[in-house]
Structure formats: structure tokens, C-alpha cells
N, C-alpha and C positions, 0 to 999 in steps of 0.2 A: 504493500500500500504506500509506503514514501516512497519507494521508489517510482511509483507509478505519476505521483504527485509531483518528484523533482522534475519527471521526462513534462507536465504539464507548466510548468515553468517554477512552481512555489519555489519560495525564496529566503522566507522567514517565517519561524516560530513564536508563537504569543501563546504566552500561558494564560491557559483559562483557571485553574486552580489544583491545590494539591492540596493532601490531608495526608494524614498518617492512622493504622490502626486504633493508636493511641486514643485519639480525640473522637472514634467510634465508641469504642469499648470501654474508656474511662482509665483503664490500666496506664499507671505510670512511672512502671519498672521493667526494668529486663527489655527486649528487643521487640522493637515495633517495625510496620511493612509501611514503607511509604507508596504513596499514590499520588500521580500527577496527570496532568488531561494538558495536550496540546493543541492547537490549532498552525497547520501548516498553509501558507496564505503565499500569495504573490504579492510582490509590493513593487510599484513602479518608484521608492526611492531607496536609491542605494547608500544614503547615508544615514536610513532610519532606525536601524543599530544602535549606530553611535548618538545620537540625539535621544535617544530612548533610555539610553547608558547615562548621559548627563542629565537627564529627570531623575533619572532613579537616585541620583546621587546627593539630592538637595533633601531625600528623605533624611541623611547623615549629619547633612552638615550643620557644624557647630554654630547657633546661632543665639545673640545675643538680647533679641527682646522677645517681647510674649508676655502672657498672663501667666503673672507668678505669684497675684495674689487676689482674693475674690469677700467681699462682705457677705454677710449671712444674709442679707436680703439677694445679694446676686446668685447664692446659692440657690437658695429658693425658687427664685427664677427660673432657672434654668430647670432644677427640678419641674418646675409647673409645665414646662416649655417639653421638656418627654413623657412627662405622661399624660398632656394632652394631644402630643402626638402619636401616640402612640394610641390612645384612646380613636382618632379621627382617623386615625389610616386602618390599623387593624377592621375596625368597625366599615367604615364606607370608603375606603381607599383613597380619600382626599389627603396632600402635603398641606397642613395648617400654615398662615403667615403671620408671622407676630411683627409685633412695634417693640422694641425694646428702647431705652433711651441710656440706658447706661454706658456709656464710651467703651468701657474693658469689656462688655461682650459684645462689642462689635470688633475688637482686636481681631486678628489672625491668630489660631492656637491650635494645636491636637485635640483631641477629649477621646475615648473610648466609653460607651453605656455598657454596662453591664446589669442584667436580670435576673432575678432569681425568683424563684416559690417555693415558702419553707424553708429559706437556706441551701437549695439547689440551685445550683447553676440553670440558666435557661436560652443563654443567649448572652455573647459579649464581644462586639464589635468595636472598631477605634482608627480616627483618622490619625496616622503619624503626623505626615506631613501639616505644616502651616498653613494654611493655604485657602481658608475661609473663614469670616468671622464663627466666633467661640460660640455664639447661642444660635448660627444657622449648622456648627456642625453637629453640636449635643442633637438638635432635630433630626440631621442626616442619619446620624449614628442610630438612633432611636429608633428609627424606621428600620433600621439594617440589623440589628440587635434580634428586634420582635419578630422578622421576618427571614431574614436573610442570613442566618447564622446556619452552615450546612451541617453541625453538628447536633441541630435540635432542631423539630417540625415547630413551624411556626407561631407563635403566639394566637391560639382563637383567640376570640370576643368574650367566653366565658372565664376565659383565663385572670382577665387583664385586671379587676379587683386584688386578686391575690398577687401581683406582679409584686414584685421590689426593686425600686430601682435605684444603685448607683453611677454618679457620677466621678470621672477621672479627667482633672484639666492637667495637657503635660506642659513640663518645664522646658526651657530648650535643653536638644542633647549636646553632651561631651563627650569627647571620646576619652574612652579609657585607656591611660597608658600603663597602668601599673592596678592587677587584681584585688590589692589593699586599699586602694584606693574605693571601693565598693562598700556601700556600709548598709547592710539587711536592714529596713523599715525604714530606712530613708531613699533606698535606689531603685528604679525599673531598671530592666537590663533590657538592651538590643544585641542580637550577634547578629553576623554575617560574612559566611565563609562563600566563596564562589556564589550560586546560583540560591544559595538558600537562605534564609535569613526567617528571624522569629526572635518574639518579645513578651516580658511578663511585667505586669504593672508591684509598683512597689510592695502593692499590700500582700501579694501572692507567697511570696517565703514566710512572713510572717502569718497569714493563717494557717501554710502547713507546717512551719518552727523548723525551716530549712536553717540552718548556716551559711555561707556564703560559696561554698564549692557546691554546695547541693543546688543552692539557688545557680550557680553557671551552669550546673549539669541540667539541671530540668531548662533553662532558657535553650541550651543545645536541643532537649529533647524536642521542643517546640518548633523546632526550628529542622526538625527532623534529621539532625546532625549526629555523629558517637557522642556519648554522652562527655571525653574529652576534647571534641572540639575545638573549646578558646582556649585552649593553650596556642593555640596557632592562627584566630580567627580575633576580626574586629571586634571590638568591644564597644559598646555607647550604657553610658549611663543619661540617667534624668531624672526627675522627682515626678508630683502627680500632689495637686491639690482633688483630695479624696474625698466625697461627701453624698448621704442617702438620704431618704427619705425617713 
């Protein structure tokens, strides 16, 4: 079949998405089967490689401003902002538009939502990159969370009273150049080694009472990497203004 594709002229691969055993089954020890899905495509630009390589790389880069700090009424907000998003799309499929007037959540920033029921995971999606105001992406996210997480059927309408939702605003990242420099309940982790890359938000080692080599082995895991991977792979750290309903 590629080869039938390359004699048809395709020319480039675009990943559609990959998972691992892991994040089916919940298991997060011992050896997992990754899975990835490609799309083999013709592209009349032969430079779009590389310009697709210099995007990807602003996910990385160290930058110096963002929201790094929010009031408990912004909090609020934002909270109010997903779960009546989530309420309007789950329900009748419409994207809600709000007015916000507060400056810092119309910054540019990350956020990942996260769902749960009963203290179950349900759903937890997150913009790295900078790249839209903070309370249109908590929205973006919110919608992707309840809907679009391939590791959980979608949030029905009967669900959505019982939802719980957290929010994560991230900080910008740094790269790590030295592993002590990582400090468990104050860091997320980012790796990426070649082609694969994967991240866990701060609060994650401390609610499973990881250490800090445990916390880089499960970001490897995530990342569908050997569980020693950063010893040889980029590092990013960041923080994460954390807050639930």
C-alpha cells in the first residue's frame, strides 16, 4: 500500500494521532504497544517539512511572558466559562461566546481542562502552545476534554451535573538543563526525543507520590518512550496555576 501511494506521487506524512496500550487499559507499569495512524498525502510544497518543523518548535520555546498569575474572581470565571461550555455544546452543539473584560484573560497562555466523576478521570485535554487568548482556550479545551479525548466516550448530557472540573493555566516553559533542577509539586514536565514527545501537569506526581525519577519515567511513559529516555532527550519544565470547582 505505500508503495502503491509513493508510485501515485505522495510525498509527505501527517500524523493523524497515536496512543499507547497504556492510556486504553489504564496500566502504568511494565511494557506498553504503541499505536500511531498516518496519512500519506501529496503536497505541491516542497518546503513544507521544514516550515512545519519551525511550528512545531515554538511549542519549546522559552518564553518570557504569559499569565502567571490569576484572582479568584478570574478563576471563577473561567471556571463558569467551561462549564457552560460544556453544558451548550455537549447539550445542543453550539460554541458559547462570552465578553470577558478582564485584560489577563485575554492574554495569550496554555490551559489544559481536565474532568472527572467521583475522582475519575474522564477527559483531559490542553493547549501547549501560546497562541490564543486564556478564556477562549479554557473554552477550546473544554469542548475537547468533554468530547474529544480518544481515551474516554464522550461526555452525554446526563453526565455533565456530576462532571468536575479542573483548570491548569501554564507558565512559560524552560528548558531543563540539569535533572535537579526539577522540583515535584512545583514542575510539569515536557520531553521530546525525535518524533515523540509527551507531558504531565504538575499536580500528577504528587497525587500519585512519584519522586522525581519516577515523575521522568512516567513523562517518558506518556510520551510512549523507554521508561529511560531523558537521560538523553529534551527536557522543558513549567509551572501551572491549578484551580477546581
Amino acid at each position: 500500500m505505500i508503495l502503491t501511494t509513493l508510485d501515485l506521487g505522495a510525498n509527505k506524512a501527517i500524523l493523524l494521532n497515536r496512543t499507547n496500550s497504556g492510556d486504553l487499559t489504564g496500566q502504568r507499569s511494565g511494557y506498553v504497544v504503541g499505536y500511531g495512524a498516518w496519512a500519506l498525502v501529496k503536497s505541491d510544497n516542497a518546503n513544507i517539512g521544514k516550515k512545519e518543523e519551525e511550528e512545531e518548535e515554538v511549542i519549546y520555546k522559552e518564553e518570557k511572558s504569559g499569565v502567571q498569575y490569576l484572582t479568584e474572581e478570574e478563576k471563577e470565571e473561567l471556571l463558569t466559562i467551561a462549564r457552560k461550555t460544556i453544558d451548550e455544546y455537549v447539550r445542543n452543539g453550539n460554541v458559547p461566546e462570552f465578553n470577558v473584560k478582564s485584560e489577563r484573560l485575554k492574554e495569550k497562555s496554555g490551559a489544559f481542562v481536565t474532568l472527572k466523576k467521583n475522582g475519575e478521570l474522564k477527559g483531559c485535554i490542553g493547549l501547549i502552545v501560546a497562541e490564543e487568548p486564556l478564556y477562549l482556550a479554557v473554552r477550546n479545551m473544554a469542548i475537547s476534554a468533554a468530547t474529544r479525548d480518544p481515551r474516554f466516550p464522550p461526555i452525554s448530557p446526563s453526565e455533565i451535573d456530576g462532571i468536575e472540573i479542573e483548570i491548569s493555566v501554564l507558565t512559560p516553559f524552560q528548558k531543563v538543563r540539569r535533572v535537579d533542577e526539577i522540583e515535584v509539586g512545583r514542575d510539569g514536565l515536557m520531553i521530546r526525543k525525535g518524533f515523540m514527545s509527551g507531558l504531565l501537569l504538575p499536580q500528577v506526581p504528587v497525587e500519585q507520590g512519584w519522586d522525581r525519577e519516577t515523575f521522568l519515567e512516567h513523562t517518558c511513559y506518556k510520551a510512549g518512550l523507554p521508561l529511560n529516555a531523558w537521560r538523553d532527550a529534551e527536557l522543558w519544565k513549567f509551572q501551572a496555576i491549578v484551580f477546581s470547582e
